[in-house]
C-alpha positions in Angstrom: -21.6 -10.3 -20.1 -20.0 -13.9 -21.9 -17.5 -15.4 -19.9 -15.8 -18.8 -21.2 -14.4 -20.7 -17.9 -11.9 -23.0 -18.2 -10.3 -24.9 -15.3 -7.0 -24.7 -16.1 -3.3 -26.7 -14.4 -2.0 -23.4 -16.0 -2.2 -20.6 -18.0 -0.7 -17.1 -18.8 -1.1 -14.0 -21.3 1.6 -12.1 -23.0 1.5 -8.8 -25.5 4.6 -9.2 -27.5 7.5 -10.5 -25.3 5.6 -9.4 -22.5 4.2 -11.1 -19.7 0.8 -9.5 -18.7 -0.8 -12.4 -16.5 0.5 -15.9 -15.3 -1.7 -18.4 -12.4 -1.0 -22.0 -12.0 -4.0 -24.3 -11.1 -7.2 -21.8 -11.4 -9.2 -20.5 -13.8 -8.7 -19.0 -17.5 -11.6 -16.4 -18.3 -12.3 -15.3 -21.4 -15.2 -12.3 -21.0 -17.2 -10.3 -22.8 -19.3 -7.3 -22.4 -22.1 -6.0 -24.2 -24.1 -3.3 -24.1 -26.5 -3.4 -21.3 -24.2 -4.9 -19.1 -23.3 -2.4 -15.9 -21.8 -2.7 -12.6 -24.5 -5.1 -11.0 -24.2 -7.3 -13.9 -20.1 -8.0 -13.7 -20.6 -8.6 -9.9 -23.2 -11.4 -10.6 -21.2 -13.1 -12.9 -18.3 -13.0 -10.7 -19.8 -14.0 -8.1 -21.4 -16.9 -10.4 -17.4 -17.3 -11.7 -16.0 -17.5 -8.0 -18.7 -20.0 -6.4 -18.6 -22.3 -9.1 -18.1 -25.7 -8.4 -15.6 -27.4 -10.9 -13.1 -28.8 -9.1 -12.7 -32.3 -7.5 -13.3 -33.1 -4.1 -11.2 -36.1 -2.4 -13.6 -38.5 -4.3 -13.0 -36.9 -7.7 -16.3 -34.9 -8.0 -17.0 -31.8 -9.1 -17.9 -30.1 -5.8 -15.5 -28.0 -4.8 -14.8 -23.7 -6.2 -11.5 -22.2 -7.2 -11.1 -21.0 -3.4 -11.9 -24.0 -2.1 -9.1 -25.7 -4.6 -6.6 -23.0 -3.6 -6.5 -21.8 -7.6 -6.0 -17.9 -9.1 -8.1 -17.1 -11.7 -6.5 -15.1 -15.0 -9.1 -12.9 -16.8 -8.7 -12.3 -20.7 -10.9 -9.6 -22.0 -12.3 -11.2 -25.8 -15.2 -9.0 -27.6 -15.4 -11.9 -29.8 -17.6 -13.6 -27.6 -20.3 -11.8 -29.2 -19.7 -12.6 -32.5 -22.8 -12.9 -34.5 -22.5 -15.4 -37.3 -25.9 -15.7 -38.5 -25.6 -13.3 -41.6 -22.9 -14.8 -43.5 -19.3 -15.8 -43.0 -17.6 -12.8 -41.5 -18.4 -12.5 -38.4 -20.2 -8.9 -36.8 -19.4 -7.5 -33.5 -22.4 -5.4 -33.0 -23.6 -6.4 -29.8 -20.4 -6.0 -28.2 -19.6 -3.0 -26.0 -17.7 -0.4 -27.0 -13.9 -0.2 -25.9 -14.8 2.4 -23.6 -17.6 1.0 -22.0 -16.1 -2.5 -21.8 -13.1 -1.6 -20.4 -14.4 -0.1 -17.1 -16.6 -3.6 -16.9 -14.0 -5.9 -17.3 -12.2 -4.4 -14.3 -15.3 -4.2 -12.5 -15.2 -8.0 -13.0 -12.0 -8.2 -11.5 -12.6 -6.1 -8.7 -15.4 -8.5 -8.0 -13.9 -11.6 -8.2 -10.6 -10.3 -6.0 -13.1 -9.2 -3.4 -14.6 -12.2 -3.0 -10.7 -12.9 -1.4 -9.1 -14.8 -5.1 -6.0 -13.7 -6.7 -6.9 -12.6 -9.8 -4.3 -11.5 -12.7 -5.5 -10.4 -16.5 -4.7 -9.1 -19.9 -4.5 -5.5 -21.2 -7.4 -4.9 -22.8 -7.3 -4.0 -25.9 -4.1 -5.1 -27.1 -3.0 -8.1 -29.2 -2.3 -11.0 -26.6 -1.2 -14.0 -26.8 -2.9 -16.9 -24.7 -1.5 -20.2 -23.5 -3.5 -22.8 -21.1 -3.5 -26.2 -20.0 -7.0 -26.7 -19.7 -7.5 -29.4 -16.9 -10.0 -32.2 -17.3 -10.9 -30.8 -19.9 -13.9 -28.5 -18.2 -15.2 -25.8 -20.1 -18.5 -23.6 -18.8 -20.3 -20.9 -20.8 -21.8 -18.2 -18.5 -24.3 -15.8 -19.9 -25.4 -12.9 -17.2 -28.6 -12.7 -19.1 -29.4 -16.3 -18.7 -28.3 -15.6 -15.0 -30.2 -12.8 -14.2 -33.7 -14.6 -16.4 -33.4 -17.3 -13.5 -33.7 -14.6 -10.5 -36.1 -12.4 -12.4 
């Protein structure tokens, strides 16, 4: 699993004219899934996601998690994280999991990170959406459960 984290002072995802998520001060994920992702991998990259400490402390360091900031997170399903570019110019989706593998994943993801006691809205996956942020700082963190999961092997 890809997931693009972006602290955010806002953000919120539409389909048309309608409103599918909304959080003020939190997180915007964008994830991905690919093919040997499962179960265990969504919780570790939640659990990566919810502990991550990106938000100022009283002395303006990065020290403190969404939690501990009082933020939401919004979650934005995007295959096109694993776009593979090398070939040429149009872009191939190979390595990312199919619809109805990913979908089951993505909510996994959610599940995870709402357990861990976070208010988490998202996207409809699958459908044609419409994202607006306010990307605070700006911070912006790539996590990549197989470069998660190399450093506990």
């Amino acid at each position: 699993m890809r997931a693009l984290v972006q602290r955010v002072s806002r953000a919120r995802v539409t389909s048309g004219e309608e409103l599918l998520g909304e959080i003020g001060a939190g997180l915007l994920v964008l994830l991905g899934v690919s093919h040997g992702d499962d179960a265990v991998t969504a919780e570790l990259l939640a659990a990566k996601t919810a502990k991550l400490r990106i938000f100022p402390d009283d002395e303006g360091k990065m020290n403190r998690s969404v939690s501990d900031a009082g933020g939401d997170v919004l979650v934005v399903s995007q295959f096109t994280l694993y776009a593979d570019v090398r070939g040429g110019n149009r872009p191939s989706f190979m390595a990312a999991a199919r619809p109805e593998r990913a979908q089951p994943l993505c909510s996994e993801y959610c599940r995870a990170l709402s357990r861990t006691g976070l208010r988490v809205e998202s996207g409809e996956f699958g459908a044609d959406m419409a994202v607006e942020l306010v990307n605070d700082g700006p911070v912006t963190i790539w996590l990549d459960s197989s470069e998660l999961q190399a450093r506990q092997g």
